[in-house]
C-alpha positions as CSV (number, residue, x, y, z in Angstrom):
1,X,-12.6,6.3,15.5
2,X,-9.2,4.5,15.1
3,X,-7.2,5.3,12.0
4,X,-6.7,2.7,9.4
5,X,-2.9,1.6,8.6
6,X,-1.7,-0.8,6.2
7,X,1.9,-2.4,5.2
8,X,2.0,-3.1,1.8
9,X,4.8,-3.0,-1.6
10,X,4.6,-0.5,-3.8
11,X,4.2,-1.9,-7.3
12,X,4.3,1.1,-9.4
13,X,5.5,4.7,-9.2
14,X,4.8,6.0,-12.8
15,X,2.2,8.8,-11.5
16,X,3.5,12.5,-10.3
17,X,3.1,12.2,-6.6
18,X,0.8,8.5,-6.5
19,X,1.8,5.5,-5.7
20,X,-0.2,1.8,-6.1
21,X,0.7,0.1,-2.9
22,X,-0.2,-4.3,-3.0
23,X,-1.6,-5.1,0.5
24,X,-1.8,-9.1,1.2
25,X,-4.5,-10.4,3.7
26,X,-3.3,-13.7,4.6
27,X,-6.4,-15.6,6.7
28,X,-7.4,-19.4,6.6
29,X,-10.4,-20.5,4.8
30,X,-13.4,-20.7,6.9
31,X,-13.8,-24.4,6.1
32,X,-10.8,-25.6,4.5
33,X,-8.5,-23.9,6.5
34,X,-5.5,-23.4,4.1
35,X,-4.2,-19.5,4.1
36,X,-5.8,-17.8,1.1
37,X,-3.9,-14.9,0.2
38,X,-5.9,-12.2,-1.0
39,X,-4.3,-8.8,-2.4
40,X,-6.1,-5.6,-2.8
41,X,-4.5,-2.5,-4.5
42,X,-4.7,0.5,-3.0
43,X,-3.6,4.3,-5.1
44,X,-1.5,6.2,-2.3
45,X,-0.7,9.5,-1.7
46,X,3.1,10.3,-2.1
47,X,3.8,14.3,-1.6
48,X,7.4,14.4,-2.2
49,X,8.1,11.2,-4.8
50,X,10.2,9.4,-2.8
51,X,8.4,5.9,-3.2
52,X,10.4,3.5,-5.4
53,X,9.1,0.0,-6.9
54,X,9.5,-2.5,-4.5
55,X,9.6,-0.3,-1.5
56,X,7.8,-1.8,1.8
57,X,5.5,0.8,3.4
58,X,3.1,2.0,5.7
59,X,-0.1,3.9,4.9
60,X,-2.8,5.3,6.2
61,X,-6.5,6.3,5.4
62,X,-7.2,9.7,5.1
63,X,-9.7,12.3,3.2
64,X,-10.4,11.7,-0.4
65,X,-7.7,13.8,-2.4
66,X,-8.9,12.2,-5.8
67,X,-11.6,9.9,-7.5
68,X,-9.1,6.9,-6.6
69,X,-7.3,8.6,-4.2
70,X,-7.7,7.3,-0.3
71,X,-4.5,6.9,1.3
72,X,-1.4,8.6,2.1
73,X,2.1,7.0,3.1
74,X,3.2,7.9,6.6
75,X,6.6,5.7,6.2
76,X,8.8,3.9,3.9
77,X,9.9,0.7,5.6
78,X,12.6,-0.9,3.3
79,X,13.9,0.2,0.4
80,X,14.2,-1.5,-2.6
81,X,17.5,-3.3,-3.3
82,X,19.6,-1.3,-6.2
83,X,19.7,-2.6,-9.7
């Protein structure tokens, strides 16, 4: 069985150790052919809080840890840029 990973922003941090990561699925339209972008939200698993807003990482599927609760990150990418 291969292991689901993802690359996606993270577009809030406000929960204790969860993260909502925004993964976009680019693809063309099966008759149309222009790119649709389609973006699916996904609440990650983030053990010691280090996710920031606007961080790019990777994630990956594990067991369920919550109701909502799927993923867990296994890198942080980029950071975000400083305010």
């Amino acid at each position: 069985m291969a292991v689901k990973e993802r690359m996606g922003l993270v577009v809030s941090d406000k929960m204790d150790k969860t993260v909502v990561v925004a993964v976009e699925n680019r693809s063309p339209h099966p008759k149309y052919q222009k790119v649709v972008v389609k973006t699916k939200r996904y609440k990650v698993h983030d053990e010691e809080n280090n996710c920031k807003e606007g961080d790019r990482v990777r994630i990956r599927e594990t067991r369920p840890l919550s109701r909502t609760k799927r993923w867990q990150v296994v890198e942080i990418i980029t950071k975000a840029p400083q305010a």
